[in-house]
C-alpha positions as CSV (number, residue, x, y, z in Angstrom):
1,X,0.0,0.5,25.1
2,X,-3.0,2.6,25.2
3,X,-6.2,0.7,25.0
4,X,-9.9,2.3,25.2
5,X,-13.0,0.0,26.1
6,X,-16.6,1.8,25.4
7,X,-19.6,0.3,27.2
8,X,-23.2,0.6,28.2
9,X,-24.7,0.5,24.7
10,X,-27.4,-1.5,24.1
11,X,-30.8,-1.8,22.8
12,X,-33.6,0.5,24.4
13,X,-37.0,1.9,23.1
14,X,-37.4,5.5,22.0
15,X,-37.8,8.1,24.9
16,X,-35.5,6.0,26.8
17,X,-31.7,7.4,28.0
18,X,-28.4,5.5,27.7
19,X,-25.0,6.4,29.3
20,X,-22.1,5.5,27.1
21,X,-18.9,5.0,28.9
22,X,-14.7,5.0,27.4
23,X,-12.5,3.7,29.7
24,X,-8.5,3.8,28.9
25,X,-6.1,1.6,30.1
26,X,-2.2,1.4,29.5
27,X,-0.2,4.1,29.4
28,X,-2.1,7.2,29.3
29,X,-1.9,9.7,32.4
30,X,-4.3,11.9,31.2
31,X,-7.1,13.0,28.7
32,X,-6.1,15.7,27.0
33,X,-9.4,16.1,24.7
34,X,-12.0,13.0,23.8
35,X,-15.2,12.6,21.8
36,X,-17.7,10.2,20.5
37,X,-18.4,9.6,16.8
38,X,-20.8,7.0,15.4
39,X,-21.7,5.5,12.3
40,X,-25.4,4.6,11.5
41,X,-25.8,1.6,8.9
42,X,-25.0,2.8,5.1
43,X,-24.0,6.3,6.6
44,X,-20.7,8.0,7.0
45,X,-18.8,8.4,10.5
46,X,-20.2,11.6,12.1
47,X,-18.5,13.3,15.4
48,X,-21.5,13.5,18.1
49,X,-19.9,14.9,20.9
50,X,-16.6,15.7,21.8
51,X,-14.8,17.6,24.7
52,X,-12.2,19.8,25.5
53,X,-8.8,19.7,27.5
54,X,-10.2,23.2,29.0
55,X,-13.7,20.8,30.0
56,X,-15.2,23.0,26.5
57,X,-17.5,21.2,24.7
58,X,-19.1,20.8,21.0
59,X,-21.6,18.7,19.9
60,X,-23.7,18.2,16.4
61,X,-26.9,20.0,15.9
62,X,-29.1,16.6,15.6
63,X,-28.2,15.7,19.6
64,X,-27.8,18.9,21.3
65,X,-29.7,19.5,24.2
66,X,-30.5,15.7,24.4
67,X,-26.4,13.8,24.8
68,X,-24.2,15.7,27.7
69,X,-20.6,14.5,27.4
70,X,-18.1,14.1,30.2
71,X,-14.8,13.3,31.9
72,X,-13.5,12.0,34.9
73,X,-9.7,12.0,34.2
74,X,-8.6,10.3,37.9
75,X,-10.5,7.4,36.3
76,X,-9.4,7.9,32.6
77,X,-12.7,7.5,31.5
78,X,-15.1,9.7,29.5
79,X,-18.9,9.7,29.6
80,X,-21.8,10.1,26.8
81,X,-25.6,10.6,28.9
82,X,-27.9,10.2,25.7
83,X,-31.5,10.9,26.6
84,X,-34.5,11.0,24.4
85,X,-32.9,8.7,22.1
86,X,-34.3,8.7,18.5
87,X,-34.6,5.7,15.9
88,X,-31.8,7.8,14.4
89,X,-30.0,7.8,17.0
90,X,-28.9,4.2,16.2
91,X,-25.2,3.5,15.3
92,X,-22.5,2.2,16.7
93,X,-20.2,4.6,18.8
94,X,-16.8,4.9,18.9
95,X,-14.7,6.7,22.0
96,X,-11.7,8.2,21.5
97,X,-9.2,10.3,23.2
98,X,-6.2,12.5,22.2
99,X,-2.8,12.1,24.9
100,X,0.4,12.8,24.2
101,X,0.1,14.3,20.3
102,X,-1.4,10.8,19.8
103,X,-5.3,9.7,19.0
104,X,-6.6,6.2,19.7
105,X,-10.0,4.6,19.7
106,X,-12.3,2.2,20.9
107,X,-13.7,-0.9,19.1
108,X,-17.4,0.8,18.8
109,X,-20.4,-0.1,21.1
110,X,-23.8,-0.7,19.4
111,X,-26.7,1.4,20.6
112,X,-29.9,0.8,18.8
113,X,-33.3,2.8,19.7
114,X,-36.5,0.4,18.3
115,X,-39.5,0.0,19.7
């Protein structure tokens, strides 16, 4: 059974960079395309970043040029760099990857930008 963990959120002060990490376990033998959505208090779930079986990449308007996504599929994991984080910025996160025709996601990580 596929299981993804998400890590390395936490609480840092604006400025300050972050690297979000969504590691899979179980039976996935690789990624074929994986993103990162969040959801900020009393807001809907928006897609942040997300990343392509071809290594292409998308990612909304409100962190481009700031969040860099990436993959390492030996280690099944996928990586969010988030630099000049924002008070909006704050949300929790949740990983998830596409294998097989099937989608699964991570429990969220909580990454909160406050001075």
């Amino acid at each position: 059974q596929v299981q993804l963990v998400e890590s390395g959120g936490g609480l840092v002060q604006p400025g300050e960079s972050l690297r979000l990490s969504c590691a899979a376990s179980g039976g996935m033998f690789s990624i074929s395309a994986a993103g990162w959505y969040r959801q900020a208090p009393g807001k809907e779930r928006e897609l942040v970043a997300r990343i392509f079986g071809s290594g292409t990449t998308n990612y909304a308007d409100s962190v481009k040029g700031r969040f860099a996504i990436s993959r390492d599929n030996a280690k099944k994991t996928v990586y969010m760099q988030m630099n000049s984080l924002k008070p909006e910025d704050t949300a929790v996160y949740y990983c998830y990857m596409s294998y097989s025709g099937m989608l699964y996601w991570g429990k969220g990580t909580l990454v909160t930008i406050s001075s």
